[in-house]
N, C-alpha and C positions, 0 to 999 in steps of 0.2 A: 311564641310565633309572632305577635302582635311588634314586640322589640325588633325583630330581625325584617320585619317586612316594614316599619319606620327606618330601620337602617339602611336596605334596600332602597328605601325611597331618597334619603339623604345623600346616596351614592352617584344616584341616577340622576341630581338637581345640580351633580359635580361638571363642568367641562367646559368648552369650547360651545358657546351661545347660550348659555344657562348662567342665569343672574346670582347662582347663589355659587358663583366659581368666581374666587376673590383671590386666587392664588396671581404672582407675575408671569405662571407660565401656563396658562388655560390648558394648553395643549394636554401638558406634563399631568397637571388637575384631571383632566379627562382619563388617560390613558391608567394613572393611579386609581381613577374610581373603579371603572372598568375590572380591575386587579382586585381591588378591596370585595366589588361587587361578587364576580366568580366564586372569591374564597365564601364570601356570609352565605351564599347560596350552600356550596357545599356544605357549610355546616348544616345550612336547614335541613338539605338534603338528608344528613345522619340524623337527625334529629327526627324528621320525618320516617325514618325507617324504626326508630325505636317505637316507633308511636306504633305502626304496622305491626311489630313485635309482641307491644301491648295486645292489642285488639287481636291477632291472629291465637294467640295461648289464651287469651281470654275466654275466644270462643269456643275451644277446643275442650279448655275446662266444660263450660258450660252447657256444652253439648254432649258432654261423657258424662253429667251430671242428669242431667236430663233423660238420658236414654236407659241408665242406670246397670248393674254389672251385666256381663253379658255371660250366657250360661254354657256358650262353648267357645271354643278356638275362632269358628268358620264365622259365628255374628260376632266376636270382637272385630275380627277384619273388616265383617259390613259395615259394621259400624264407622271404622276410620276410613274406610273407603265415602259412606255418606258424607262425614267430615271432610273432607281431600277435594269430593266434587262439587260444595257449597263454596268453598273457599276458591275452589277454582273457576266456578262460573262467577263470583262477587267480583273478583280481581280480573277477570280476561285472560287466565292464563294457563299451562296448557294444567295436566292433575300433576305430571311429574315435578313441574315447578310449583303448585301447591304442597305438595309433599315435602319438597323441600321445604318451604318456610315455614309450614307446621314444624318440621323436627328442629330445625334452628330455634324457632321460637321458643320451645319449649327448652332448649338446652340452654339458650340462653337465661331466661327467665326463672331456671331450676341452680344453675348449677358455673354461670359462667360472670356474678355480681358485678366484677370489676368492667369488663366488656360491656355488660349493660349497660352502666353507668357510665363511662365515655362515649359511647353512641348517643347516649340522652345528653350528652354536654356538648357533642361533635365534634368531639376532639379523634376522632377513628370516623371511618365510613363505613357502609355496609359491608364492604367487600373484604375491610380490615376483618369484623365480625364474623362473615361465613371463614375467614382464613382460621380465627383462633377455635370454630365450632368442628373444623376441618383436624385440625393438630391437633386436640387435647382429644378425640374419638379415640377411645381404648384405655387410656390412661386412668389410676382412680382419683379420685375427686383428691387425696395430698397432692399427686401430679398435676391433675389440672389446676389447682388454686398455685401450687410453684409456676407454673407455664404462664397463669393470669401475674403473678404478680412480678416476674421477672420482665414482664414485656411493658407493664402499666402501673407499676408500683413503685417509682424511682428513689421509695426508701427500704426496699428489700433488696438482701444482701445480694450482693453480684447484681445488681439490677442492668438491664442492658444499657450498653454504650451508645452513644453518638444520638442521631435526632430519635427523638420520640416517637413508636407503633406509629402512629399515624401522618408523622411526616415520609414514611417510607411509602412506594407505593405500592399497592397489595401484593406483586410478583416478589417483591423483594422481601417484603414483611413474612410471607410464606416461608421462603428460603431460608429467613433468621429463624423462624418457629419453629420448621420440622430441622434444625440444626440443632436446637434446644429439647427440642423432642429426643431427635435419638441419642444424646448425651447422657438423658436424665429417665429413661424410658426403662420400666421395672422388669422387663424384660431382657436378658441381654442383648446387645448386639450379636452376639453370634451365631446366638437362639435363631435367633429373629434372619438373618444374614442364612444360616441352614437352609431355612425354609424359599427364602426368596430364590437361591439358588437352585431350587426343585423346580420352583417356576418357569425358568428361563426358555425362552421358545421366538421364531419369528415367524411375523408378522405381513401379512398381506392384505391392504383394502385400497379397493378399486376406487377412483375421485370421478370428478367433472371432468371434460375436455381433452378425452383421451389422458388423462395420469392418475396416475397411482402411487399409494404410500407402501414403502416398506422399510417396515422398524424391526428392530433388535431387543429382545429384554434379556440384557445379557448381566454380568458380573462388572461394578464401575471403574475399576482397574482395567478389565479388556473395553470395556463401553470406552472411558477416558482415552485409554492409548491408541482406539482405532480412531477414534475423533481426532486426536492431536496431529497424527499420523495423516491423516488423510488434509488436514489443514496446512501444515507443513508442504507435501505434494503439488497443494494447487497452488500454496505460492511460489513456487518454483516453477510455477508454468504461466506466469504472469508473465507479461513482458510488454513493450508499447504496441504490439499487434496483437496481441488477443483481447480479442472482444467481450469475454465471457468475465460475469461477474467471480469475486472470491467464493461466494455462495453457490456457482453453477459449477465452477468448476469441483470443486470439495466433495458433488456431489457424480458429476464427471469419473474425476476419479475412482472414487465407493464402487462406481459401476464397472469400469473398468477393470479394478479388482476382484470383481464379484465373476464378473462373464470371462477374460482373457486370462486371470492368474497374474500376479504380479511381475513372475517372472517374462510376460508377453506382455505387458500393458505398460501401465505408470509408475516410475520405480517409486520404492517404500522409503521417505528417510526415516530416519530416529527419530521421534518423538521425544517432548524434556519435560514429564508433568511432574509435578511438585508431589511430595507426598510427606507431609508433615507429620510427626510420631512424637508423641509424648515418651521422656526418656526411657521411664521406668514400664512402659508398655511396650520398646523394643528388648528391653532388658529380661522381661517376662514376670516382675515382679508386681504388674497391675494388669488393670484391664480398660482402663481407658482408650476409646477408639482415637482411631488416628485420622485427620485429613487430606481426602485426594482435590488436588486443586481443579476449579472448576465443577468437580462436585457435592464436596460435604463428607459428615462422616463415614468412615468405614471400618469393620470389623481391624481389632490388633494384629490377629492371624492373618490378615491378607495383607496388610503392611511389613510383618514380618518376613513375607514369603516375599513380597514386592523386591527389600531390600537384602536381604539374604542371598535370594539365589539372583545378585547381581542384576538386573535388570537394567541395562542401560538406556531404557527408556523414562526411566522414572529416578529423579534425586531426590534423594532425601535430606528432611531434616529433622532435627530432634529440637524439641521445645521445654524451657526451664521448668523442672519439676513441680518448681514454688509457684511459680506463676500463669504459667501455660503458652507464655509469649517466646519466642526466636528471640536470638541474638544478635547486633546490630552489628556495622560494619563500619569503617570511616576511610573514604578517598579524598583525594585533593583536585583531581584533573577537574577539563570540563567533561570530558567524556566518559559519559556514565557508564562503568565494566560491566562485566555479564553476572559479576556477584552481586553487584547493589541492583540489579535491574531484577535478580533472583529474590534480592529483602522487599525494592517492590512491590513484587504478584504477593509476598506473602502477608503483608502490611495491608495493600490495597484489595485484594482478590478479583477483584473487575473494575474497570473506569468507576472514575469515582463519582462522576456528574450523577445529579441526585436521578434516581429510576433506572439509569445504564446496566442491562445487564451482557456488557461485554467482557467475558470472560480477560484476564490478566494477561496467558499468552500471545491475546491478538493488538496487545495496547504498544501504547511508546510512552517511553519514558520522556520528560518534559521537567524544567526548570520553573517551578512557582514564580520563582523570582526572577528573570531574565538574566543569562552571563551577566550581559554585556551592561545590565543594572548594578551590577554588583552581587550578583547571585550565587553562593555559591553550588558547588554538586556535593551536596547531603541530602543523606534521605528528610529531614527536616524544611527541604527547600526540592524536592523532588515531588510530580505527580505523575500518572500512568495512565493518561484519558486513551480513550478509544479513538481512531483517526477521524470520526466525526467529530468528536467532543473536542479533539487536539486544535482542528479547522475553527471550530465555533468560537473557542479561544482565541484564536491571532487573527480571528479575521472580522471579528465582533465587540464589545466591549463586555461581555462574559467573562471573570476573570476568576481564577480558584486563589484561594488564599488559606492562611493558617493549616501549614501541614504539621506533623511533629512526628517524632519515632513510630510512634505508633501510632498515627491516626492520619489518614486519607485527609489531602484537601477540602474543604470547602469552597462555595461558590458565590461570589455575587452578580445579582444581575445586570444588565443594563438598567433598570430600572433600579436601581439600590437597596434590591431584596438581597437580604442573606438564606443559603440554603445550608443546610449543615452537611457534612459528609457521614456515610455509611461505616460503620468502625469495625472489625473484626470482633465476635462475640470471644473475646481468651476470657479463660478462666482460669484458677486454678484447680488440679487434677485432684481428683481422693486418692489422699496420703495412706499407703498401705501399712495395717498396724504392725505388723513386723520389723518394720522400719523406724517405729517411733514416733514421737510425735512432730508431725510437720512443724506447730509454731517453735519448734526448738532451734529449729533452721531460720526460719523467717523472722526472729527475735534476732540475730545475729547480724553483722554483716554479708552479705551473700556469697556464697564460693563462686571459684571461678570452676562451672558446672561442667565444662568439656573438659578442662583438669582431672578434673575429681572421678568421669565418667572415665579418662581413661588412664584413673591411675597416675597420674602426675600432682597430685597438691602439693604445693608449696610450703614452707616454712611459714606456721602460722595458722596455714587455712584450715580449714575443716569442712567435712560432710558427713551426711550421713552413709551407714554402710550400702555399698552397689553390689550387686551381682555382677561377677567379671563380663565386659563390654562382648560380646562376640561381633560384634562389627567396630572393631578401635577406632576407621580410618573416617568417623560420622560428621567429621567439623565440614561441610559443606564449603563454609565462608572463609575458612581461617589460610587456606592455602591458595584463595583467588587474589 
């Protein structure tokens, strides 16, 4: 602490009227410290919370130590209820947020090393911390030391791509972790998917100033398609005379729907959400879940039924065996078609500006490199910002740089920070043993997989054995 607040100190001696700013551009010096300063705080900030961490399991220890075992059900409760209310009158807060950081603390402290140990470096923040105490609940300790070391362990296998747990910020870092959760979750998906479906029910709670919320827990295929559906609608009721934002309108609509019946109110269009499928899971020869765009995984069986019984709401694609990743496309125009704006959403999943979570349908497609630079229209030289992020870009000195097949822009700032972009977690899928062994494949040259999937290899190629395709016509890209 004593380093960090000498450093603080050196920051704050940076600028515009301060003798220890030697730079040519005082200003620039200023404006940089300011930058450097915000970041060292954050980190104390995490550092500070580890410390909290310390001290709150410490106590918890010591006071279960001290009051010694307890001889029924109803005084272990009093007991951590006496704990809950000391911790919560010490800190000012209410007993439910004591509770909480009693149970963090100690999950941390027992059972979550790696997470500790970045929060005492500050390289995560607290809210990184509650997100991985949040995602590893239920899992057993193989699962959660896999979930610690895929997010924080950048020499364990398959380790996550693109910037670092803690360059994401907490909304997004959830997202990637309960994505890794239900991939690798000892449970199945479908188990698990059964059960949520028992659930399903809506929702009414009364707000402030005359409104009220009403939510749906419904199945993410219908959740998905009525969202796409209803976003679709309102921009088609967009025009230079309506007043109403995208957001009032979408929900406009919902209502409309709800009270007049489509066929009286706001017509429905087609909905286009992505629905990514691992080959051998639309094949039925795995069990690898499948992703719905915008929201993450979902059970095989509902992909299957998605794409099966036709659904022209939802395209699909299928993803390489070997590797988990789609298949690329190559155009010449400047004008980006509706298949490479499709490789896009599946590359990008949302604006890529770092923390953006606007979903891929609502973005535009955008040249990294300007045409008229010499730009060409590859996905290599393409990004997908959201219409704010698109503006912040051409009308700011914000500029994205380094895309590649598979990885989203990057950003620099005005200020000549680099941010990294968010990458798509692909993996590759568990190779089903009937099939053989995967590195037999992946020792080779690679086949050309929508060949082979429908039966077509070439003179030469080879794969491994498929169960006949019941949906032949799956190359999304190859006919656009």
């Amino acid at each position: 602490m004593e380093a960090s607040l000498a450093r603080l100190a050196a920051f704050a001696c940076r600028g515009v009227g301060n003798a220890a700013s030697t730079g040519t551009d005082p200003l620039r010096d200023e404006a940089d410290a300011c930058l450097d300063g915000m970041a060292e705080v954050a980190s104390m900030e995490a550092r500070l919370a580890a410390l909290k961490v310390h001290f709150a399991a410490g106590y918890a220890r010591a006071a279960a130590a001290m009051a010694g075992p307890a001889d029924s059900p109803q005084e272990r409760t009093a007991q951590e209820m006496a704990v809950t209310a000391e911790v919560a009158c010490v800190l000012t807060v209410s007993e439910r947020s004591a509770a909480a950081l009693l149970a963090e603390s100690a999950t941390l402290t027992t059972g979550l090393p790696l997470t500790l140990s970045a929060l005492q470096a500050g390289t995560i923040s607290w809210q990184h911390a509650r997100v991985m105490c949040d995602e590893t609940s239920g899992l057993d300790p193989a699962g959660t030391a896999a979930l610690e070391a895929h997010f924080l362990d950048p020499e364990a296998p398959f380790a996550a791509r693109g910037c670092p747990a803690g360059e994401l910020v907490p909304g997004r870092f959830r997202a990637k972790a309960r994505r890794w959760r239900e991939l690798h979750h000892p449970v199945s998906i479908e188990a698990r998917h059964r059960k949520g479906v028992e659930d399903r029910r809506l929702e009414y709670v009364p707000d402030r100033d005359g409104m009220a919320w009403l939510s749906a827990y419904l199945t993410a295929d219908v959740a998905a398609g009525v969202w796409s559906r209803a976003t679709e609608a309102a921009r088609g009721l967009q025009e230079p005379n309506e007043s109403r934002t995208l957001t009032q309108l979408r929900a406009d609509v919902a209502a409309d729907w709800l009270l007049a019946g489509v066929a009286e109110g706001t017509p429905s269009p087609t909905a286009q959400v992505l629905v990514t499928v691992p080959a051998l899971s639309l094949l039925g020869a795995a069990s690898e879940p499948a992703t719905l765009d915008g929201y993450g995984p979902i059970p095989p069986s509902m992909a299957r039924r998605l794409v099966g019984d036709g659904a022209g709401s939802f395209l699909r694609v299928l993803t390489d065996p070997r590797n988990g990743a789609p298949l690329e496309i190559g155009r010449t125009s400047y004008r980006v078609p509706k298949a490479m704006r499709q490789w896009l959403r599946l590359r990008d999943g949302r604006c890529a500006f770092p923390g953006c979570n606007n979903h891929s349908l609502d973005n535009e497609a955008d040249h990294v490199l300007a045409w008229s630079e010499g730009g060409g229209t590859g996905i290599t030289n393409l990004g997908q910002p959201c219409r704010r992020h698109h503006r912040l870009r051409h009308t700011t000195a914000w500029r994205p740089v380094d895309a590649t097949r598979d990885q989203p822009p990057g950003w620099i700032s005005p200020a000549g920070r680099s941010y990294s972009s968010e990458q798509q977690d692909w993996e590759p899928p568990h190779w089903p043993q009937h099939l053989g062994h995967a590195d037999e494949c992946r020792e080779a040259d690679p086949p050309d997989w929508p060949d082979v999937v429908a039966g077509d290899v070439g003179p030469g190629e080879t794969g491994p054995p498929l169960p006949v395709d019941p949906f032949p016509d799956w190359a999304l890209f190859i006919a656009a």
